[in-house]
N, C-alpha and C positions, 0 to 999 in steps of 0.2 A: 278756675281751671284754665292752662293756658293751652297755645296750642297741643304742644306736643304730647298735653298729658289727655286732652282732649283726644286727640287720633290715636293714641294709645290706649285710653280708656274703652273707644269703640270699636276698636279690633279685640280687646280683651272681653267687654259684651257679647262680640257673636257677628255685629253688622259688618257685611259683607262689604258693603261702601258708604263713603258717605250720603251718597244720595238714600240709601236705606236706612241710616242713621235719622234722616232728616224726616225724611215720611214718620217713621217711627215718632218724632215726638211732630208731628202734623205743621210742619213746616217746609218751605218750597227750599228747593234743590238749592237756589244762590242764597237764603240764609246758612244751608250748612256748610258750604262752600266757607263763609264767611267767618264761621265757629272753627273751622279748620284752619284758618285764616290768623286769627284774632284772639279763638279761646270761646268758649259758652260761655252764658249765663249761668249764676248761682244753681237755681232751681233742678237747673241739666244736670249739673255738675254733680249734684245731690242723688239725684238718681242715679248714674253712673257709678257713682263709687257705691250706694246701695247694689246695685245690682254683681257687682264686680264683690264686693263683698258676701253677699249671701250666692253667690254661682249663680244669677239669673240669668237668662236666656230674651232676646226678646218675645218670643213668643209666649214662654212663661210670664212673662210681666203683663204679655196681652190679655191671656187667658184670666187672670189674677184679678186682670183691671176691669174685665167681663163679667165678671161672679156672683 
C-alpha cells in the first residue's frame, strides 16, 4: 500500500490522525509519520482494506480483538 492509499485507507477507517492511526496498531507517532510517508507494511495493509471492506471501526476491531 503506498502512501496516498495509505492516508486514504485511514481516513476511510475512522482514525482521526495519523498519530491515532499509529497507536492503533501500537506503534510510536514517527513510525506512522513514516507509513504516511513511504506507504505501510503488508500486514497493515491487510487490515486496512479488511476493515474498509467489512465497515470496521476501530474500535470495533478493538472490541473484536478483546473477545
Amino acid at each position: 500500500m503506498d502512501r496516498n492509499q495509505y492516508r486514504d485507507a485511514i481516513k476511510a477507517c475512522g482514525f482521526q490522525t495519523q498519530g491515532a492511526a499509529a497507536a492503533f496498531f501500537c506503534v510510536n507517532a514517527r513510525t506512522g509519520r513514516r507509513w504516511a510517508e513511504k506507504g505501510c507494511p503488508e500486514p497493515v495493509a491487510i487490515l486496512l482494506r479488511l476493515m474498509i471492506r467489512k465497515k470496521l471501526n476501530p474500535k470495533s476491531v478493538a472490541r473484536i480483538a478483546h473477545e
